[in-house]
C-alpha positions as CSV (number, residue, x, y, z in Angstrom):
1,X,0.0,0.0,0.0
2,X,1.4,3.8,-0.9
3,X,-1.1,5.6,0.9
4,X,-3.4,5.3,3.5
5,X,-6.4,8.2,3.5
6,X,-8.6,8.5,6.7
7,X,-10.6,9.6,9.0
8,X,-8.8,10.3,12.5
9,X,-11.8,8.1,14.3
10,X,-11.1,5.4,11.6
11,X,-7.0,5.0,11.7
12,X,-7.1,5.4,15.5
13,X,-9.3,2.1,15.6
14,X,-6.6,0.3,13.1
15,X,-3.8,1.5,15.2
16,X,-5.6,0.5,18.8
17,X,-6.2,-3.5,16.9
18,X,-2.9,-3.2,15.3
19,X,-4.4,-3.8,11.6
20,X,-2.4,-0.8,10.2
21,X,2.3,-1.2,10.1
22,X,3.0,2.1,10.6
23,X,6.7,1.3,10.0
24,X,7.8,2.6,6.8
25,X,5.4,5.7,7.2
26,X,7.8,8.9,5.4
27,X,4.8,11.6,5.0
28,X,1.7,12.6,7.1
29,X,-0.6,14.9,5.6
30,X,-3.2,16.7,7.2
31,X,-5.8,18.6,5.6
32,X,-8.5,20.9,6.6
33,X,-6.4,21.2,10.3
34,X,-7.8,24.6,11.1
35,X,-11.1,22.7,11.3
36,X,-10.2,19.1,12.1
37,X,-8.0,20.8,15.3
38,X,-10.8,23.2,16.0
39,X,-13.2,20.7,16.0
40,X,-12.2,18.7,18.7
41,X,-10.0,16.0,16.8
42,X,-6.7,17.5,18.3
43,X,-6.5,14.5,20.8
44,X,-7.1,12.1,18.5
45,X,-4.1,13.9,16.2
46,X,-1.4,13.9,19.0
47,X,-2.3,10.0,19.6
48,X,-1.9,8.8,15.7
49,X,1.2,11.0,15.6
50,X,2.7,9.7,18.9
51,X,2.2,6.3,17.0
52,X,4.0,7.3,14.2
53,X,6.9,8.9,15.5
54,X,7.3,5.8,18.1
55,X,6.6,2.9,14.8
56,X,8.3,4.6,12.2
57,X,11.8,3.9,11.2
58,X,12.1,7.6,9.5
59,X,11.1,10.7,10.9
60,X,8.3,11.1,8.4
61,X,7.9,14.5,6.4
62,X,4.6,16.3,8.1
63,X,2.5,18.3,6.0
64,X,-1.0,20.6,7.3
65,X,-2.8,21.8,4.9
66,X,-5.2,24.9,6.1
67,X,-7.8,27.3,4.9
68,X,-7.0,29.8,7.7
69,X,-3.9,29.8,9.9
70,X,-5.0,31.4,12.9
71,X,-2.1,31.6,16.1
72,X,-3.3,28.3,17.9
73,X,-3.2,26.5,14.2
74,X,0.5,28.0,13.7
75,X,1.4,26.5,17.7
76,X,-0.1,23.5,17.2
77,X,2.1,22.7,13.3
78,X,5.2,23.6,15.5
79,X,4.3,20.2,17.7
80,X,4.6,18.2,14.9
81,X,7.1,19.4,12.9
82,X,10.9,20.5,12.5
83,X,12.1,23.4,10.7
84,X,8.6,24.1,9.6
85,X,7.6,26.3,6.2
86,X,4.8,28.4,5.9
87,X,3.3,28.9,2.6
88,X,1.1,31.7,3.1
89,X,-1.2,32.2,-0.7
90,X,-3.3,34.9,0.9
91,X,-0.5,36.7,2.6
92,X,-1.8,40.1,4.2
93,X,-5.1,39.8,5.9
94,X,-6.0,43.0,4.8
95,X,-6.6,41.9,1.4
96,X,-8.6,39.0,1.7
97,X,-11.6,40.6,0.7
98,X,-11.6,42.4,-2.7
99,X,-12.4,45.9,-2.5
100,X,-15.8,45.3,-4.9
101,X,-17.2,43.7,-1.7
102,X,-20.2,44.8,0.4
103,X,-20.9,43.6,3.3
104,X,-24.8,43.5,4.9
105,X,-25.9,42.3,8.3
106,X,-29.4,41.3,8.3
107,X,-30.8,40.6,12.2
108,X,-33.8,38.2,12.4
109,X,-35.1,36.0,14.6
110,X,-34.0,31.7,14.5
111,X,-37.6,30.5,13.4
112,X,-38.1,33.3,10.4
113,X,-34.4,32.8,9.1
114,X,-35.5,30.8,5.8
115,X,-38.3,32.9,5.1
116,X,-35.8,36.1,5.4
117,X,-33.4,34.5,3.2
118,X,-36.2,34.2,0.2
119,X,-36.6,37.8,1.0
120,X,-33.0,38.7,0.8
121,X,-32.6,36.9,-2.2
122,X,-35.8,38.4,-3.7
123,X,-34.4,42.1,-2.9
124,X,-30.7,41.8,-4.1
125,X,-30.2,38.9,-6.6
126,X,-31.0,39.5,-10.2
127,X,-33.0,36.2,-12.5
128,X,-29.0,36.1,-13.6
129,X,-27.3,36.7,-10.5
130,X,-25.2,33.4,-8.8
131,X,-25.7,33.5,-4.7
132,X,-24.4,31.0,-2.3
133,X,-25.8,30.3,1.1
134,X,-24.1,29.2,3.7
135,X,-26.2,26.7,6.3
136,X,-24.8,25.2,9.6
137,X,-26.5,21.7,9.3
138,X,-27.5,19.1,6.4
139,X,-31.4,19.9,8.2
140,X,-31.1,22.8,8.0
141,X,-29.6,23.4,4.2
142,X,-32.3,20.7,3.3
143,X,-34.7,23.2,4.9
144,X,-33.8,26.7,2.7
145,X,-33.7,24.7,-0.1
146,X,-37.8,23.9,-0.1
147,X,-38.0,27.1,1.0
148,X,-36.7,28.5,-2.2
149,X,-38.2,25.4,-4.3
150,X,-41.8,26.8,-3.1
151,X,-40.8,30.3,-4.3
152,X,-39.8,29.0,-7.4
153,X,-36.1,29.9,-7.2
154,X,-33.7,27.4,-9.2
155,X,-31.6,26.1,-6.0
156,X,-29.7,22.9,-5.6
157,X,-27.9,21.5,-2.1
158,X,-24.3,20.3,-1.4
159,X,-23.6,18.5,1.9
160,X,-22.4,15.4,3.1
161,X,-25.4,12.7,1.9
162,X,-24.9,14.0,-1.6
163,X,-22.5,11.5,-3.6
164,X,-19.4,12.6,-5.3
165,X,-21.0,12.5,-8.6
166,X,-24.2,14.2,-7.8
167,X,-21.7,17.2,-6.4
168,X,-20.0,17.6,-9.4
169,X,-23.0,17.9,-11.7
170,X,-24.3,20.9,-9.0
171,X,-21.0,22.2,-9.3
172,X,-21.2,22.2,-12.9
173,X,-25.2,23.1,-13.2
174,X,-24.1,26.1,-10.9
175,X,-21.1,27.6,-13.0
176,X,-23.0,27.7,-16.3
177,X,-25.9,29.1,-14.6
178,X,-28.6,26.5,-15.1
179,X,-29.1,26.4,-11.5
180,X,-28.7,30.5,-9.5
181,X,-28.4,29.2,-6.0
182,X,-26.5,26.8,-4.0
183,X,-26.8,25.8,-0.5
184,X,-23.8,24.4,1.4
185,X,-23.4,22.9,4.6
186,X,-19.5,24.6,5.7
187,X,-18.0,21.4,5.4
188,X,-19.0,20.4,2.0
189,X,-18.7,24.1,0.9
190,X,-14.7,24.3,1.7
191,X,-12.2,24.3,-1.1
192,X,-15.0,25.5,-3.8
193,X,-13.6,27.9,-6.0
194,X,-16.5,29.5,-8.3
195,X,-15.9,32.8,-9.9
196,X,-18.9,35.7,-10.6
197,X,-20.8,34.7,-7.5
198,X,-22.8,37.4,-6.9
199,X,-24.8,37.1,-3.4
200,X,-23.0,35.2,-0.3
């Protein structure tokens, strides 16, 4: 086997029944490590790679791979590596955010949220116009989505019960327009790269 890809939960279980040979091990990759450290999994990091560095016969090459690289992500990449490199693509923060960007705050109450959203969307999105909406939960992303069905918006939903396939065909629907809004849980949203997105 050249490469092993996993969850933490899942190579933590080979490693405790001693299914996985962790010997020959030369490079560790994680990705996502802002949120896989922020979301709880830092324990269950520090164990496999205690395992590693104790069953390897190399000191393997360590690579994190992050959308953001707040101060605690930065302290936490010095624990596992030596004479570490930062590759920074977005370097000053100022600049994130391009200077076309407005930005709205809309205040509403928890149980009128999707109904708001239609509203928003009515208001500032054009029959043209791509938008994007954000949604914390697979329920609730599921939820927006009829919402918008039932005000005959063309929508489609990315999270984690949709299948590879079925995400690349909303991908593609959404880029040429055939579809004008996307709903994405945060986790199945990361790494999308879409250009002329209007609304967020």
């Amino acid at each position: 086997v050249d490469f092993i890809v996993g969850t933490t939960g899942r190579l933590l279980d080979h490693i405790k029944r001693g299914s996985i040979d962790l010997k020959h091990v030369q490079s560790v990759v994680l990705d996502e490590a802002d949120r896989m450290l922020d979301m709880g999994f830092q324990e269950d990091v520090e164990e496999i790679m205690n395992n590693i560095k104790t069953q390897s016969e190399k000191k393997p090459q360590v690579v994190l791979f992050s959308a953001t690289i707040p101060p605690w992500v930065q302290k936490v990449s010095r624990q596992y590596t030596e004479n570490h490199v930062l590759i920074d693509l977005v370097k000053d923060l100022k600049n994130k955010t391009a200077k076309s960007v407005e930005h709205l705050a809309i205040q509403c109450p928890e149980q009128t949220l999707t109904e708001s959203l239609v509203d928003v969307l009515s208001y500032y999105s054009s029959a043209t116009s791509k938008t994007i909406i954000f949604a914390q939960t697979k329920i609730q992303a599921n939820d927006i989505l009829l919402h918008l069905m039932n005000s005959n918006k063309t929508a489609e939903v990315l999270h984690g019960d949709i299948n590879q396939t079925q995400r690349e065909v909303t991908l593609k629907r959404f880029r040429e327009g055939k579809i004008n809004t996307l709903i994405a849980t945060d986790v199945a949203a990361r790494g999308l790269d879409i250009p002329n997105v209007d609304l967020i």
